[in-house]
C-alpha positions in Angstrom: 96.8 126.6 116.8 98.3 129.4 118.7 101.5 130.5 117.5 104.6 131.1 119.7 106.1 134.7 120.2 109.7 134.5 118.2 112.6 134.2 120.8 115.1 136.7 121.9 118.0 134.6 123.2 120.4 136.1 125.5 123.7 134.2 126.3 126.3 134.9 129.4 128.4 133.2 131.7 128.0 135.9 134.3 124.8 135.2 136.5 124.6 139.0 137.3 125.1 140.1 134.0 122.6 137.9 132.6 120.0 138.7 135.0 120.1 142.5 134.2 119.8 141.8 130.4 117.0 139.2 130.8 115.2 141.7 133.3 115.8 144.9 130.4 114.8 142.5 127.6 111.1 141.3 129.1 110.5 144.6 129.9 110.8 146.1 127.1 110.1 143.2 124.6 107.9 140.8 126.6 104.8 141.3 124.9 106.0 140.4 121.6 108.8 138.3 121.9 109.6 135.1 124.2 113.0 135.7 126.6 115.4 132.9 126.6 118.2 132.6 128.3 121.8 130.2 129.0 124.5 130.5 131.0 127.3 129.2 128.6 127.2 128.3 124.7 127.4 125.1 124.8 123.7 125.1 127.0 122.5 127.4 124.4 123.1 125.2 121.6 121.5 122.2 122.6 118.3 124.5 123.8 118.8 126.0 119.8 118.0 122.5 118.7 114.5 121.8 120.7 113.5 125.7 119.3 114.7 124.0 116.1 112.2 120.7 116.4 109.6 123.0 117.9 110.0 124.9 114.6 110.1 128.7 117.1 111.7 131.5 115.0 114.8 133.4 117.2 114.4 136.9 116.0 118.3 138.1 118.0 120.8 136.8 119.8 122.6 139.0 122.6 125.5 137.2 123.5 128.7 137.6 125.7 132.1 137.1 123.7 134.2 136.2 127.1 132.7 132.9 127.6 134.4 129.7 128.8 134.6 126.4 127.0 133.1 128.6 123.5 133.2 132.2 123.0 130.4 134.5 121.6 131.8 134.6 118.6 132.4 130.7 118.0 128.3 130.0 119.6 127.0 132.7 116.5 128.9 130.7 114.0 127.3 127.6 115.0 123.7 129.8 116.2 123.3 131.1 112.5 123.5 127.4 110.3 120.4 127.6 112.4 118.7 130.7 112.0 120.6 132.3 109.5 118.1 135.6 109.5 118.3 136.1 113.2 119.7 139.5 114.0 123.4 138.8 116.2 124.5 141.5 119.0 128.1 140.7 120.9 128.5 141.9 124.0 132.4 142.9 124.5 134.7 144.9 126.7 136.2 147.6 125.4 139.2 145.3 125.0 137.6 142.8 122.9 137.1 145.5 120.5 139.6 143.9 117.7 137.6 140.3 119.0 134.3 142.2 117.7 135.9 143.4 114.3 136.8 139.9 113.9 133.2 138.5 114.6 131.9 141.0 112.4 133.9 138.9 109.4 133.4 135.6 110.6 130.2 135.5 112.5 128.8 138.1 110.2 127.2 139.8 113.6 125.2 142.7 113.0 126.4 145.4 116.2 128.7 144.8 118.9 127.8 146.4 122.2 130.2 147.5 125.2 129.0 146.6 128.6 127.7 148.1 130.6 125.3 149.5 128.6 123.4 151.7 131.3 120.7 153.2 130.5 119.2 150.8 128.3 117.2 153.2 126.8 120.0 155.2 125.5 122.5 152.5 124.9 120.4 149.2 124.3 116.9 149.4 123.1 117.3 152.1 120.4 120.1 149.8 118.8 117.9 146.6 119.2 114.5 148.5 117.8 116.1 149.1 114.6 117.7 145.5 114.1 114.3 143.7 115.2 112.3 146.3 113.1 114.1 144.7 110.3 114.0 141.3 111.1 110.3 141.8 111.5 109.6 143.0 108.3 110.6 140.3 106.2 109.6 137.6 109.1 107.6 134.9 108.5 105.5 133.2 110.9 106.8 129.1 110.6 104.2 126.1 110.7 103.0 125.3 113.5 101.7 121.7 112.7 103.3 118.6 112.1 106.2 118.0 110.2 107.0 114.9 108.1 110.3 114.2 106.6 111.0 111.7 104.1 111.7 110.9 100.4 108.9 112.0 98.2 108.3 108.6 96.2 107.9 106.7 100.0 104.7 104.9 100.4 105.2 105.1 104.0 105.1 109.2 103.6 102.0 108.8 101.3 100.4 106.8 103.8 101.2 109.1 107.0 100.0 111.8 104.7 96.8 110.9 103.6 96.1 109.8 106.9 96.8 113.1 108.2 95.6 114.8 105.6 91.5 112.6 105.5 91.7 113.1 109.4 92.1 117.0 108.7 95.2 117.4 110.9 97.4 120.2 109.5 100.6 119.4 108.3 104.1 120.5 106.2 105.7 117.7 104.3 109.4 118.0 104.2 110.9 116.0 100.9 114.9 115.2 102.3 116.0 114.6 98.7 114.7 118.3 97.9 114.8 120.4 101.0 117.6 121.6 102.6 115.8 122.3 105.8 114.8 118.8 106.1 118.3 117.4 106.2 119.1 120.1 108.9 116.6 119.0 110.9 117.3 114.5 110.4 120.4 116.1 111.3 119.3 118.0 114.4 117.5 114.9 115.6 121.1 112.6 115.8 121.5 109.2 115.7 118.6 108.1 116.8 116.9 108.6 113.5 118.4 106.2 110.9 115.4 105.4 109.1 112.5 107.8 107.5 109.8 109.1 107.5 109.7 110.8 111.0 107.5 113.1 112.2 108.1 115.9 114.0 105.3 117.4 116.6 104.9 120.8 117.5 106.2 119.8 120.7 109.2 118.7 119.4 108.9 115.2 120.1 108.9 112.8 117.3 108.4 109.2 115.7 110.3 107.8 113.1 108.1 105.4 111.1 105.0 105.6 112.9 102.1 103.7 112.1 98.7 105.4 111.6 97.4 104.2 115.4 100.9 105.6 116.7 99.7 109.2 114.7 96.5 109.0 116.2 97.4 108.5 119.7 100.0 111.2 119.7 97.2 113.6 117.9 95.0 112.5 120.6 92.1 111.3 118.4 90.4 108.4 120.2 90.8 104.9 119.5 89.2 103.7 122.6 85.6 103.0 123.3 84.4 104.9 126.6 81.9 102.5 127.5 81.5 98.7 127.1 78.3 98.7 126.1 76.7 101.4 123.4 72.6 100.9 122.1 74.1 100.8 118.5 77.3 100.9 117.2 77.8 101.7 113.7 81.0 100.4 111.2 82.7 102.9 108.6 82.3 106.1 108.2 81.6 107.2 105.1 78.4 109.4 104.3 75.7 106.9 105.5 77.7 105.8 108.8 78.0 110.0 109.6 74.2 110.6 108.9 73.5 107.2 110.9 75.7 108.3 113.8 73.8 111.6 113.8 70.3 110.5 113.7 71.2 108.0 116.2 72.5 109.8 118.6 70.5 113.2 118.2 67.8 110.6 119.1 68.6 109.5 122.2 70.9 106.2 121.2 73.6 105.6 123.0 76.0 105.5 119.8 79.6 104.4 118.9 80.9 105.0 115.2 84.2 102.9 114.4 86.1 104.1 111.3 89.5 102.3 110.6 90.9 105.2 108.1 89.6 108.7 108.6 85.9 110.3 108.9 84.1 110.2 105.3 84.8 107.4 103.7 85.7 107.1 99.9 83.4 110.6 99.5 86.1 112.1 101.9 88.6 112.1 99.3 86.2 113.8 96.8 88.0 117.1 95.9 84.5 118.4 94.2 80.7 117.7 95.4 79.0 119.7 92.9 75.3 117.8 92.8 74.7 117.5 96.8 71.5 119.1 97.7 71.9 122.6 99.3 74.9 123.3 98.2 74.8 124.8 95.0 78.3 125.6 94.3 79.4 122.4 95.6 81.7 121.5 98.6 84.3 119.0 99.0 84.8 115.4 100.5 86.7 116.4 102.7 84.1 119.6 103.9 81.2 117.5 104.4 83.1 114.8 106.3 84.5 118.3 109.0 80.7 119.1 109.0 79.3 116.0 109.8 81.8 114.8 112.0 81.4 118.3 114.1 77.9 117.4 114.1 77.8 114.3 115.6 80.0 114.9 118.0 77.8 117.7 119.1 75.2 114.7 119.5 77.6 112.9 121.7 78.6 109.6 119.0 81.8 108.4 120.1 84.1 108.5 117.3 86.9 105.6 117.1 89.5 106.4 114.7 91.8 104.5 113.5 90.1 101.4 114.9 89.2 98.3 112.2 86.5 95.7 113.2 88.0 92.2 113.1 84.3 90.0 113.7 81.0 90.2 114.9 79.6 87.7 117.5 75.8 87.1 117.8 74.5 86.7 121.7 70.8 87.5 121.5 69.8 90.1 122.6 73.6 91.5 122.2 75.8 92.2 119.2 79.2 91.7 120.3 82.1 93.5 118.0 85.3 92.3 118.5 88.2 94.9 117.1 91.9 94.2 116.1 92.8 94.9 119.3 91.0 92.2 120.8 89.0 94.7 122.7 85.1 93.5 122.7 82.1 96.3 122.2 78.9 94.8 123.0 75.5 96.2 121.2 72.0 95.7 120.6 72.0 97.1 117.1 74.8 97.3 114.5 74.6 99.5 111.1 77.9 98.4 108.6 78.0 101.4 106.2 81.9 100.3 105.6 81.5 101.2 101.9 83.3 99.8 99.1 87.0 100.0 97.8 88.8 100.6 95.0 89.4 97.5 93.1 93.2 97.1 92.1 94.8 96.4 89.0 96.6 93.2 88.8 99.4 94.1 86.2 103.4 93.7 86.1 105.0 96.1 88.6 102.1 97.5 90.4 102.7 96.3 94.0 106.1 97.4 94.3 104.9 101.0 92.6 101.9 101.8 94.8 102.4 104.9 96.8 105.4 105.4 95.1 103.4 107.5 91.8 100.9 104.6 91.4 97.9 105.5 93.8 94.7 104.6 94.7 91.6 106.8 94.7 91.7 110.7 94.4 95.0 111.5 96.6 94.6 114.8 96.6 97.5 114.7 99.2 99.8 114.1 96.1 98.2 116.6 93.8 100.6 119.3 95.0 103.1 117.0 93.7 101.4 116.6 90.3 102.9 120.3 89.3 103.8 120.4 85.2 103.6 116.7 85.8 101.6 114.4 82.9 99.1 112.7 84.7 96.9 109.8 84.0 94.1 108.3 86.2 92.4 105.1 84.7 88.3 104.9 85.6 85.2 106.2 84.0 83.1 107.1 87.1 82.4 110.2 89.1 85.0 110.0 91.3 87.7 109.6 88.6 85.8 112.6 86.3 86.9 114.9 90.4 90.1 113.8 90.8 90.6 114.8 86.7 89.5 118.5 87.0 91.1 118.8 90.5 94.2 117.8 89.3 94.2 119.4 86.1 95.0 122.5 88.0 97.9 121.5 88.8 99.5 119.3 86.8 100.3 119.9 82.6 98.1 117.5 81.2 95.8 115.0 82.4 94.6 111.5 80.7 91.4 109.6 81.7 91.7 106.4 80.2 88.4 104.4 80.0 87.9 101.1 79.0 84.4 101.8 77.9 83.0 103.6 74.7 81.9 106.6 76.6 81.9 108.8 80.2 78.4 108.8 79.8 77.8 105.4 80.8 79.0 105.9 84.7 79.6 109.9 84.8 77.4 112.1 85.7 76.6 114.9 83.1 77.7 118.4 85.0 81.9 116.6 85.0 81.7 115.5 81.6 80.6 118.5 80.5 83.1 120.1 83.0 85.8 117.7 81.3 85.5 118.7 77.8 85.8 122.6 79.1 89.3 121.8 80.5 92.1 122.4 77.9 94.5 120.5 79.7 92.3 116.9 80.0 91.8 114.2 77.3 89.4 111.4 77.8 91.5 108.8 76.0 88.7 105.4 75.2 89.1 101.7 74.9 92.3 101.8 77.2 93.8 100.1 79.8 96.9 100.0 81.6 98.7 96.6 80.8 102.3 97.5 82.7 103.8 100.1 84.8 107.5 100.2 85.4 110.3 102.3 87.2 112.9 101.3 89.8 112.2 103.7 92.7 109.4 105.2 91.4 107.3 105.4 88.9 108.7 105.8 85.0 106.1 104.7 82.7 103.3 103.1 82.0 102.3 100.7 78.7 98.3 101.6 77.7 96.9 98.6 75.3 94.2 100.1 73.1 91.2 97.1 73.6 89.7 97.6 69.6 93.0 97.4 67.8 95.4 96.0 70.1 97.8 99.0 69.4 99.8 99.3 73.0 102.4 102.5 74.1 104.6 103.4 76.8 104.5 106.9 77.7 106.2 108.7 80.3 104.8 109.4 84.0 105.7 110.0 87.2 101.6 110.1 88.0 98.9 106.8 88.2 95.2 107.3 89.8 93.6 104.0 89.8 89.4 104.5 90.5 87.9 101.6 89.6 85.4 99.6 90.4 84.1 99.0 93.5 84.9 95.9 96.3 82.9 95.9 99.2 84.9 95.9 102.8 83.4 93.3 104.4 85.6 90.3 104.8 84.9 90.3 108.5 81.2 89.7 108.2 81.6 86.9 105.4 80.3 84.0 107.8 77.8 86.2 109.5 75.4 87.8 107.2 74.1 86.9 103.7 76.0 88.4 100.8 75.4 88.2 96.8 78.2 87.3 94.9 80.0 90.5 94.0 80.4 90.9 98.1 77.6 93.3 98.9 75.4 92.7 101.5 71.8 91.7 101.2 69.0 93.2 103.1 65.5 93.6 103.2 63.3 91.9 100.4 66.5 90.9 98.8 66.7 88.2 101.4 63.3 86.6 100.5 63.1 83.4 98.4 59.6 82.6 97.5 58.4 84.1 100.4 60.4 82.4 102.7 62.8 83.9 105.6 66.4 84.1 104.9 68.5 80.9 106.6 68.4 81.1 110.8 65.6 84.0 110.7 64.1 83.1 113.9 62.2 86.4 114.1 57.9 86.4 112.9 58.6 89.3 110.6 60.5 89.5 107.8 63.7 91.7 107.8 63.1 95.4 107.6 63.9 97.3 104.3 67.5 97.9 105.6 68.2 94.9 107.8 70.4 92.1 106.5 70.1 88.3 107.3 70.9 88.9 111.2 68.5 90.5 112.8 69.5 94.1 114.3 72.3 94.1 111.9 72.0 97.2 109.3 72.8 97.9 106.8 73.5 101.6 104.4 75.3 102.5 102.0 77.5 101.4 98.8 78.4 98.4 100.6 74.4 97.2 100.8 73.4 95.1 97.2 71.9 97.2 94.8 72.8 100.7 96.5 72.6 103.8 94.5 76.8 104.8 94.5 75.8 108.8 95.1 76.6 110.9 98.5 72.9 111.8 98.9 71.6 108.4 98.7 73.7 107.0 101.4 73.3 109.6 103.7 69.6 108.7 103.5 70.4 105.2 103.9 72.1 106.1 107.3 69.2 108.2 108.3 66.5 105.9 107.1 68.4 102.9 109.0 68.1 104.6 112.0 63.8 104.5 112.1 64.5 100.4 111.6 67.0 100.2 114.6 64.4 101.8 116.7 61.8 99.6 115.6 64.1 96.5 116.2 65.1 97.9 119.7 61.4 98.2 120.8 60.7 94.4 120.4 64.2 93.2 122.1 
């Protein structure tokens, strides 16, 4: 994002005057600084406040004291609750010389000038060298993104953050218990904003309370198909949807990927990759979803984010995909790589705590947060051994509770022996979380030890939950075959004693990756009996692709 050039803001009532010092103060400063000017204080002020939303840095003011309605002196005391480090010049006459004293005191103004000050380069620009000299060296340059205000223990901030944060649009979170600035600038925004979280664009528009399709409309990712009618169109996209989408498309398919979260899945939240082929000193979730993502989009896929699929429709030869918008997609081919979910605990207090210190999956969003914090995350796998280490450097102490004997039954070894490296983790076996409690937030949690019943309540602020894994594919539960667990079947899985699966009307038997529909696909952790690694799904994705092109040659 290009920064803007800080602001030099020049104020007068006379239009002469003012011209003269915004013609000397382009001239001389237009290359490094932005000239703005108004025409009475009160003007000034309420253009203060947009430079304020816009989150600009005003490096001086130049401003007439003999002004109607507010004098210089009274705009710099209300200019500097503002920008308190911007450098203040008065302008006076040489019989508002007691004025200036006076403003020196109250405003706390840093020269007073007498007009005229012909030549400027004798009587003006020497003066204002050496005040913006030192403003410069201790200035700053302010985010440029979004910002988001709110309470720290909101779930609606956790959500706008993770959703910014898994769709890789940079952002500053702004905690209003915590942050002065943040009040200044709910403050700034008036009356219309009586609820939070807002967030406030670069622009310095905003939304207070905006849902993740509102985010991604003002961020201008697309949520709308281009086309009503796409050769495949793939569902989710994790790992195997991206690699689908790029084989797809690289090979001349006519492709649509439709993601209702963010690009990469349940691997996008992965703060450590460490065993993915040619990359030998590992890369995150978040990295390989940027890379892939870039990559397809060099291939042309349309990417539709956030956009959930609500049901499919079969109309041979079409696959029509109906999303929660009611708008319809129509298809010949359809790969469903919508991956599985964290399961959820089903304990006292959980609903009312989540996103308020009880999360789901990695939230490396909240790890910031974590700082000299005791932290525990309850699951055994690989994704809960990630979150451990990534966190651990960060918080003071981390606990993985397991419910099983060992990590070694679900954990690959390179984390667990990463795990017993970090001073700061303990693997903490036969536990479970039976409770959690806290009014606003999270306060503590009660661990029941499952051998001898023992239970304690320990302090924390802190709860990563990655466990399990629940396939997301409500929406397909009367169209395709499933087993029982929720995961699709495909392939051989869907023969019984050498008979086709229910309503096959095809004379072949469903390709390796194809479920009970025909030209419906399947890759991934959502297919039955899927390997749950990064590598294996992206060869799913690819792999699908060589059966959608065999299915499209016989429609």
């Amino acid at each position: 994002m290009i920064l803007s050039n800080p602001v030099l803001f020049a104020v007068d009532d006379d239009p002469g005057v003012l011209r003269v010092i915004e013609l000397d103060l382009r001239r001389e400063y237009g290359s490094r600084f932005r000239v703005i000017r108004a025409d009475s204080g009160i003007k000034a002020l309420k253009t203060l406040e947009q430079i304020k939303l816009r989150n600009e840095s005003v490096g001086l003011f130049l401003v007439d004291q003999r002004m109607p309605q507010m004098t210089g002196t009274e705009f710099l005391e209300h200019a500097m609750k503002l920008f308190p480090t911007a450098k203040r010049v008065l302008l006076t006459a040489y019989a508002d010389t007691d004025a200036a004293i006076r403003a020196i005191n109250n405003a706390k103004i840093d020269y007073y000038l007498f007009k005229p000050w012909e030549p400027p380069e004798e009587n003006l620009f020497p003066v204002l060298n050496d005040l913006l000299d030192d403003w410069l060296s201790s200035f700053r340059p302010p985010f440029q993104g979004i910002r988001v205000v709110g309470s720290r223990w909101s779930p609606h901030l956790h959500q706008i953050k993770d959703f910014l944060a898994r769709n890789q649009v940079p952002y500053q979170c702004l905690d209003i218990e915590a942050k002065p600035e943040a009040r200044q600038l709910v403050a700034n925004l008036g009356s219309n904003v009586n609820e939070l979280p807002v967030a406030i664009f670069p622009d310095g528009s905003y939304l207070v309370q905006p849902t993740n399709m509102q985010l991604a409309e003002k961020i201008g990712l697309k949520t709308r198909a281009e086309m009503p009618f796409y050769d495949l169109a793939i569902v989710g996209s994790g790992p195997a949807g991206l690699a689908a989408a790029v084989y797809g498309a690289s090979e001349g398919l006519r492709t649509v990927l439709i993601e209702k979260e963010a690009p990469g899945g349940q691997a996008g939240t992965s703060s450590r990759i460490e065993n993915y082929l040619g990359f030998p000193v590992g890369l995150s979730g978040s990295d390989l979803a940027r890379r892939a993502v870039a990559q397809a989009k060099r291939f042309g896929v349309e990417i539709l984010t956030p956009q959930e699929v609500r049901e499919i429709r079969v109309q041979d030869p079409y696959r029509q995909i109906v999303l929660n918008d009611g708008v319809e997609i129509s298809c010949h081919a359809v790969v469903v790589s919508t991956g599985v979910s964290y399961r959820q605990l089903e304990i006292p207090g959980i609903d009312r705590l989540t996103g308020a210190g009880v999360y789901y999956g990695a939230a490396m969003t909240e790890a910031i947060s974590c700082l000299n914090e005791e932290v525990y995350i309850v699951g055994g796998a690989n994704s809960a051994g990630q979150a451990a280490i990534y966190i651990s450097k960060y918080a003071r102490h981390v606990t993985i509770l397991v419910r099983g004997d060992s990590l070694a039954q679900s954990m690959s070894q390179y984390l667990i022996d990463q795990i017993e490296l970090t001073e700061n983790i303990t693997v903490q076996l036969h536990s479970q979380v039976i409770e959690v409690q806290g009014e606003k937030f999270l306060e503590t949690i009660t661990i029941s030890n499952q051998i001898t019943g023992e239970q304690q309540t320990v302090s924390t602020h802190f709860l990563f939950i990655l466990i399990g894994a629940k396939p997301q594919v409500d929406w397909l539960c009367d169209v395709v075959e499933r087993d029982k667990q929720g995961f699709i079947l495909s392939g051989s899985d869907l023969m019984r004693d050498g008979k086709y699966p229910h309503g096959w009307k095809l004379n072949r038997p469903p390709f390796l990756l194809e479920s009970s529909v025909p030209g419906i696909f399947v890759a991934g952790d959502v297919r039955h009996g899927s390997v749950k690694r990064v590598a294996s799904a992206v060869g799913e994705g690819a792999i699908a692709i060589q059966f959608v092109h065999q299915y499209l040659s016989h429609i």
